[in-house]
N, C-alpha and C positions, 0 to 999 in steps of 0.2 A: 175607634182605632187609637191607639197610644202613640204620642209623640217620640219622635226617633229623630237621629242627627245623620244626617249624609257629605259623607267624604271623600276625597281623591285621594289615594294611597296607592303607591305603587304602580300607579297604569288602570285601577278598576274602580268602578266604584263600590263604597263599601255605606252601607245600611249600618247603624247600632244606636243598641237600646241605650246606652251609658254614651256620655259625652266623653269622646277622647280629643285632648286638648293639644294643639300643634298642630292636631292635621288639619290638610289642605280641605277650604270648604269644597263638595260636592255637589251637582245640580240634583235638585231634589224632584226634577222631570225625568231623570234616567233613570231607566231601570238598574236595581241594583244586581251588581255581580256577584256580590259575598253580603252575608250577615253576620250580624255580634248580637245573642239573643240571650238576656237574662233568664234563666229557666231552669227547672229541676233537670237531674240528670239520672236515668237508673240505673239502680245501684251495683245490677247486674252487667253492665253494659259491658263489649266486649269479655268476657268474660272469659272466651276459649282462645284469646288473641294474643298475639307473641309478649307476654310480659317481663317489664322491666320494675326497677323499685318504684318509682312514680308515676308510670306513665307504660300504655297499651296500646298496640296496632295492629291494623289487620290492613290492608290495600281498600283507601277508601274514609277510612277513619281512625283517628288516633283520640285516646282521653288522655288529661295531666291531669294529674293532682300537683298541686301546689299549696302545702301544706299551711294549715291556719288560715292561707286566703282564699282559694277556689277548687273547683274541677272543669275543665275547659273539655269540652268534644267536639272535635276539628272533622269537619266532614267534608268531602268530595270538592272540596276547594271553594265551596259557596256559601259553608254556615259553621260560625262559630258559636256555639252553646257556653254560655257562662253560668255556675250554680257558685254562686258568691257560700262563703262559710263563717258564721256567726260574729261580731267584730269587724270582718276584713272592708277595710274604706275602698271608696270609689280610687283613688291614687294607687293602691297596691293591686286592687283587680288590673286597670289599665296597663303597669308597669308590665305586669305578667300576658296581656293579650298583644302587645305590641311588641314581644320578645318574641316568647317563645309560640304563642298562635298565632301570631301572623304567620312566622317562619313556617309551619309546617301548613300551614293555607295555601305559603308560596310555593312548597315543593308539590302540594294538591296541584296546583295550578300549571307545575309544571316551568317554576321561575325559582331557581338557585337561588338561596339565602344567604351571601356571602357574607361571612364577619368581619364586613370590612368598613370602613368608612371609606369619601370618596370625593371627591371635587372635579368640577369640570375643566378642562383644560380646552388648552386652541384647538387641536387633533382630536379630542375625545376624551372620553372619565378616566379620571388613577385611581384607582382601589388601594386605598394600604391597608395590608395583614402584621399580623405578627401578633405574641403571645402575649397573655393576659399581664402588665407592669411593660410590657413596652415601652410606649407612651404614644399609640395611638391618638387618644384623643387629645392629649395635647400639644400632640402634630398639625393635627385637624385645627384646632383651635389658633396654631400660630402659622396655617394657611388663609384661616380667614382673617386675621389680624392683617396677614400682607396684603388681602385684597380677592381672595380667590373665591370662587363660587361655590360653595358645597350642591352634594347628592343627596347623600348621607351619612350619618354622625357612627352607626354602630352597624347595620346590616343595608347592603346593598344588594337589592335584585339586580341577577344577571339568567340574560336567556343568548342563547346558543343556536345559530341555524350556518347552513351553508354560507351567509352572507358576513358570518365571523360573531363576536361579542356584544350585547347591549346592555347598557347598565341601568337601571329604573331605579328612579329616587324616590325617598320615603318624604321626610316631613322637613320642614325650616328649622329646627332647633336641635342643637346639639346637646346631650348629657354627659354632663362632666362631675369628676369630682372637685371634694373640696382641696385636693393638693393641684391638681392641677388649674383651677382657676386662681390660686393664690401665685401659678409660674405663668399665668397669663394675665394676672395682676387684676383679674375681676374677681377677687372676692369680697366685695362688698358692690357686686353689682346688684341692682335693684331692680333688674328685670328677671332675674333668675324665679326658677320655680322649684321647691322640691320634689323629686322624684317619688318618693315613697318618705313616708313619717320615719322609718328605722332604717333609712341608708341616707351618708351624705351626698348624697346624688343630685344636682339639679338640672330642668330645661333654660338653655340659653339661647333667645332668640341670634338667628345669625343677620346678615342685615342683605346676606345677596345668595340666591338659590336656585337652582334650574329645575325646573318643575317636570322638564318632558325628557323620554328616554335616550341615551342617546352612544354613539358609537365606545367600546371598552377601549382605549388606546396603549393603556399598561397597569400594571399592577406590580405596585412595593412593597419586599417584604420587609418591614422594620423588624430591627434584630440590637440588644444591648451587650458591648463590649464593654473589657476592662481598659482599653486605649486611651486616649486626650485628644483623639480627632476625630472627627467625622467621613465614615468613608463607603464607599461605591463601588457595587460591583456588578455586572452581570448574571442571573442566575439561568445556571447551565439547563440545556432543556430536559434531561434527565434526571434532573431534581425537581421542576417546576411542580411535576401530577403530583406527587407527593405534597408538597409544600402550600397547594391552592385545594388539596382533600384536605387540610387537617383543619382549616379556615371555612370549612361549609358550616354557617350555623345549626346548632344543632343536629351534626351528622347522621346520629344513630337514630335516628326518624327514621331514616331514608331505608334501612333492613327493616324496621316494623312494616313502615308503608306501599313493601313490595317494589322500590323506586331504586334499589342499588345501582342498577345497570345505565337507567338515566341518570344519576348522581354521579357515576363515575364518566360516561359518557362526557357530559357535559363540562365536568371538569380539565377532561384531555382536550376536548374540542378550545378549552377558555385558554387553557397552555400554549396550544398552537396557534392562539390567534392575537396574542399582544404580545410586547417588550415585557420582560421582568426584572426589577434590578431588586437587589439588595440594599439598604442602606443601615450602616450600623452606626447606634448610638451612644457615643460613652456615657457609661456609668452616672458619670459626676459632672458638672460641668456645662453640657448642651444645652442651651436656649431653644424655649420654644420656635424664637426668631430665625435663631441659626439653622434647626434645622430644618426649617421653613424653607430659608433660602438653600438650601442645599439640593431638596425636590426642585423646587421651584428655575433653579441654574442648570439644575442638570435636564428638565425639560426645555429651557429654554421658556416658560411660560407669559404671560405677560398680563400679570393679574390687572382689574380695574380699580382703581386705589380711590375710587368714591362710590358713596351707597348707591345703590339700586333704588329703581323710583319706584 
């Protein structure tokens, strides 16, 4: 039998052929929940299934192509097939299994991929959304400067029941670019790791993490203004289903995968059950610090301002 690595990810355990680096070790007595299996894929496969440019689904199973590096086939929530493509390194297959295959494993499973990052707070997890130049992660980054515990850095599991919101975290490290570690002044940090050889992307270990699921208590949407201040608002509940659909990673899975109805479901259900504010960032200006503390004040939170043992 070939050696394999076992992980905690998200709530499950996960089996793979390729070592994926960050994530939480796994007990290698549990049985596994999901696989990551280097292997051909045929070439026919899905073949009469709702096609898009890169990527096919039917309820059950999705294939990607990700061109120059793999073909990924994501099946019934328990097995990720990898067919590596001529060239492509072990860093650029993982970048791509831990995006965009996990994500659609997660909606297999029946666990929302929210594109969010996320820290734990006293009351429960804040998810911030908002569009790609935001500045998410270096939101994220000058929450854990203050002391805050992250979830997750880019996508957060969230499951839905009667009993309201749960958010499941992914790994300890965050991916940042290179502008935004030079505004959170670690760029020439020495623990960083490149994400992929052709993006400036890298893993930054964080120093305090919450490993286990735990209540959603709100979600902010970061949004960039032309203003000079930092400011706060409420968003109204007839905006929210809108505003927390357009932040499902990778959403258009969710029509291949036959899963619209629980996608949308689930997303009304995540509206009605937490606080949502607004917070807009100017343009020019804002510090990572500042609008750190601006989350941070307006939760009321009371981060631990020394590392985790």
């Amino acid at each position: 039998m070939s050696a394999y690595h076992v992980y905690r990810h998200y709530g499950f355990t996960l089996r793979s052929d390729l070592a994926l680096p960050h994530l939480l070790p796994g007990d290698p007595a549990a049985p596994a929940d999901a696989d990551i299996r280097l292997a051909p894929i045929a070439g026919d496969r899905l073949a009469e299934a709702m096609h898009f440019r890169n990527w096919r689904a039917e309820p059950g199973e999705l294939l990607f192509h990700a061109f120059g590096i793999c073909r990924l086939l994501v099946a019934n929530g328990t097995t990720i097939t990898v067919e590596r493509e001529p060239g492509a390194t072990d860093a650029a297959l993982v970048s791509i299994i831990l995006g965009t295959g996990i994500s659609a494993l997660l909606m297999q499973r029946r666990i929302l991929p929210m594109h969010a990052c996320s820290i734990a707070g006293d009351g429960g997890a804040i998810l911030v959304i908002g569009r790609s130049g935001a500045g998410k992660s270096t939101l994220l980054g000058g929450l854990v400067a203050a002391g805050c515990t992250m979830l997750a850095d880019d996508v957060t599991g969230v499951t839905v029941d009667a009993g309201g919101a749960t958010a499941i975290p992914a790994f300890p490290a965050m991916r940042l670019w290179t502008d935004s570690l030079a505004l959170l002044g670690r760029d020439a940090d020495d623990g960083r790791i490149q994400v992929r050889e052709d993006i400036e992307k890298y893993y930054v270990p964080v120093p305090r993490f919450h490993a286990d699921p735990m209540p959603v208590r709100a979600v902010v949407l970061l949004q960039v203004h032309n203003g000079a201040t930092i400011t706060r608002r409420e968003v109204a509940m007839a905006n929210r289903v809108e505003a927390l659909a357009r932040y499902v990673h990778r959403k258009n899975f969710l029509r291949g995968l036959g899963l619209q109805r629980w996608g949308f479901d689930s997303v009304v259900a995540l509206a009605r059950s937490v606080d949502m504010i607004a917070i807009g960032r100017p343009a020019m200006g804002a510090t990572p610090g500042a609008m750190a503390d601006a989350v941070i004040g307006h939760f009321g939170l009371a981060p631990a301002l020394q590392p985790s043992g």
